[in-house]
N, C-alpha and C positions, 0 to 999 in steps of 0.2 A: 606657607610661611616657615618651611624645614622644621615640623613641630615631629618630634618623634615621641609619642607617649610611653613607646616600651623601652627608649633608652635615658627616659629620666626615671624611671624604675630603679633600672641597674647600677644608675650612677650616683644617686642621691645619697646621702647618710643619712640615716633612719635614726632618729632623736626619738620617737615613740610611737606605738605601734601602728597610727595612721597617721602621720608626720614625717613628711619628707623633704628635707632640705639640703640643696647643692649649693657650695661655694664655701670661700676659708673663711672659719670665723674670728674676724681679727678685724679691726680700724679702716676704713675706707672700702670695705666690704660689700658686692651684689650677691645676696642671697636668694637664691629661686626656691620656688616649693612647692610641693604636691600636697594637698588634701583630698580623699574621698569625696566624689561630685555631691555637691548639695551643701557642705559645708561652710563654716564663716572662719573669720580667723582677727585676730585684733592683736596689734603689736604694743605693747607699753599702754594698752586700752584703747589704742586709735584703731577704728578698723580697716583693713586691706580689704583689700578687692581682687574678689576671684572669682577664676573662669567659671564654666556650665563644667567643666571637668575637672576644676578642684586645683588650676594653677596661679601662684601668684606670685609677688617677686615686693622685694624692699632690699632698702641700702642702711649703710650705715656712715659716717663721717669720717674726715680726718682724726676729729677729736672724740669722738664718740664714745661715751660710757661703756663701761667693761661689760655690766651688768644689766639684761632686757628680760622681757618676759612676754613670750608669746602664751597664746588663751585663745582655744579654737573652741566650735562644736559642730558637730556631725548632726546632721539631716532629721537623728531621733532628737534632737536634744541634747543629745550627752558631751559635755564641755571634761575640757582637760585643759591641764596651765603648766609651760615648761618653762625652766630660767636659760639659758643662754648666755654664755660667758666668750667674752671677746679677749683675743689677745692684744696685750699695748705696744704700740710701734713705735720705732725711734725715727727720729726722720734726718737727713744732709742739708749740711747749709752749702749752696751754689754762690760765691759771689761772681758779680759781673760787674766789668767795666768798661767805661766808652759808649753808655746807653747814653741817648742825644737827654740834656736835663729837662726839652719840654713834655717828656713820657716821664718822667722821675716825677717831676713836680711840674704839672698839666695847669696851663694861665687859666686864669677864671672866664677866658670869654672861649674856651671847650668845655667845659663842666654841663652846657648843657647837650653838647653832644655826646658826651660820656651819658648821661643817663636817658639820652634817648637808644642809644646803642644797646642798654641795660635793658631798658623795656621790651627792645625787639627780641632780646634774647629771653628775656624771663617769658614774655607769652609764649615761645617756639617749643617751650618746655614744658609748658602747664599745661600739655595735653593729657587727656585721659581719654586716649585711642584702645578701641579694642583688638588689638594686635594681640599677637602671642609673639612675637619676632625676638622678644628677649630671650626666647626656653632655645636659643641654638647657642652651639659653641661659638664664641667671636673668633674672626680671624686678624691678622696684626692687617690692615689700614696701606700699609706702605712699608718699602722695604728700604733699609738703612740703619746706621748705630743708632743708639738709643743715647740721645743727650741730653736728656734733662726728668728726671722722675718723679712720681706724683709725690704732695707730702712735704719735698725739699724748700727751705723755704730761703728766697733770693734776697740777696741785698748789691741791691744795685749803686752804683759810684761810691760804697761806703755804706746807700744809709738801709735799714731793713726794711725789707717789705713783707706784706702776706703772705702766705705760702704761694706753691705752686699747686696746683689742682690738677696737671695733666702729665698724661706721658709726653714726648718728644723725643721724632726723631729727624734727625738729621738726613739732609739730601738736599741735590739743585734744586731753583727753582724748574720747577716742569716735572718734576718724580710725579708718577702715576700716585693717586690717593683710591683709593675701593673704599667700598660699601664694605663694612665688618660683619655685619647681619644684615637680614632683610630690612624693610623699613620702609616711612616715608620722608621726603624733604620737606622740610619745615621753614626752614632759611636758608636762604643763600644775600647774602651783603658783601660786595665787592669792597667795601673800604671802610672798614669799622677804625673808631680812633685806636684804640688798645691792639685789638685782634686781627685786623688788616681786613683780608676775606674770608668771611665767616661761613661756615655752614654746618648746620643741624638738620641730623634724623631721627627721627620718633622711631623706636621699636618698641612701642608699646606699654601702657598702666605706668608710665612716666618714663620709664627707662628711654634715655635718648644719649647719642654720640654728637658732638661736636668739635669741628675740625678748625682751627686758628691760622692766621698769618697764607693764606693761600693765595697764590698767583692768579688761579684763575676755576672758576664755577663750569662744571659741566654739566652740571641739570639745574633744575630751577623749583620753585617752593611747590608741592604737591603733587611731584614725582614718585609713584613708586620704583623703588630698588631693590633689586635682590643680593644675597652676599657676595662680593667680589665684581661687580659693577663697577666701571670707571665711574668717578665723580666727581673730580677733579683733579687741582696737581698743587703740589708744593711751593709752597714762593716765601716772599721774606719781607711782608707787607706787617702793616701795624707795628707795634712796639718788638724789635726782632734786632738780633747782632750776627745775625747770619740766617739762611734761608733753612728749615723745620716746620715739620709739624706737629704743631700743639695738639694731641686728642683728647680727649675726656669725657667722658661718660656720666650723668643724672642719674640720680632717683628725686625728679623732681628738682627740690634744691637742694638735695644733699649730694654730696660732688664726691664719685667714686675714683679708685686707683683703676685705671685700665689694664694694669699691667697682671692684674688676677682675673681676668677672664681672657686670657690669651696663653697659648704655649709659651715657656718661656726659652730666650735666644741664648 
């Protein structure tokens, strides 16, 4: 599952003296981390869940409080409690025009395919697989500009919308889409109302990647994959103004930036 334990050693930033935590701490954030095997760990008093060797992982939101508090203890007992301070982000308004107005404002006889699309996606996520697949480095998905970024939030023909939740990049339909990490498939949905063809993989203690607006599915739900694995391709399905792909990343429900676990272009 490409776990290397002696290079999340080296790469981690050490918060206290058996506390190890990889990733920026700032809004929209995937945090990985080492504990001493045996240990517990509790974030904000909720507790995480970790490996037999002491690795776990949580996120943080777009909007996410500046201010957390992790509370771990080791194997004897011995608890320790550190604060944690996130940096605040600004985020870009994207407007778009020429979205067809039945994606703008969806007639009420799709509302229930809209939340049946919801459902398929919230179970693909609420896995609590014991993978390690999140502790590799991600690799970028597909190659292309980067058109659209997590955070940014759209207003479509005029009116505002939610934010945006994912990276995006542009390409034909048919660009090669990979595996970012190992993993498994959890969905694949050829014609979602919003997201076109959908697919998600689980990499593990929630951590999952899902791909939007896609042409076409090259594996199917319960494939394993390893990083750089073709998995699909690009296309310009669901609510789209041009063919991209939408990626994004979980912890669970909370909707991470992708663009911080990748090299940047």
């Amino acid at each position: 599952m490409g776990l290397c334990i002696a290079f999340l050693f080296s790469a981690f930033n050490v918060l206290a003296s058996d506390l190890e935590l990889k990733g920026v701490l700032t809004q929209g954030t995937l945090i990985r981390g080492l504990l001493p095997a045996g240990s517990q760990i509790w974030l904000n008093g909720k507790p995480i869940k970790v490996s037999k060797t002491g690795l776990f992982v949580f996120g943080f939101g777009r909007d996410a409080a500046l201010e957390h508090q992790i509370k771990w203890q080791d194997r004897n007992g011995a608890q320790h409690i550190k604060t944690i301070t996130l940096s605040k982000r600004i985020y870009k308004e994207q407007r778009i025009e020429g979205v067809a107005s039945k994606y703008v404002s969806p007639s009420k006889e799709v509302y229930a395919r809209i939340r049946k699309d919801n459902q398929q996606i919230a179970s693909a996520r609420s896995n609590h697989a014991d993978r390690l697949d999140f502790t590799q480095d991600f690799i970028w998905p597909a190659e292309g500009p980067v058109s659209g970024v997590y955070g940014s939030r759209r207003v479509f023909n005029g009116t505002p919308k939610r934010p945006h939740f994912g990276l995006d990049v542009a390409g034909p339909t048919g660009t090669p889409v990979y595996a970012p990490a190992d993993g498994v498939i959890t969905l694949f949905e050829p014609d979602m109302y919003y997201s076109g063809g959908t697919m998600i993989i689980d990499h593990g203690y929630g951590v999952t990647s899902t791909f939007l607006h896609l042409s076409k599915g090259l594996v199917i739900a319960g494939t394993k994959v390893k990083q750089g694995d073709l998995v699909a391709e690009i296309g310009a399905t669901g609510r789209v103004t041009g063919a991209h792909l939408d990626w994004r990343i979980n912890w669970f429900s909370e909707r991470l930036d992708p663009a911080l676990l990748v090299p940047k272009r």
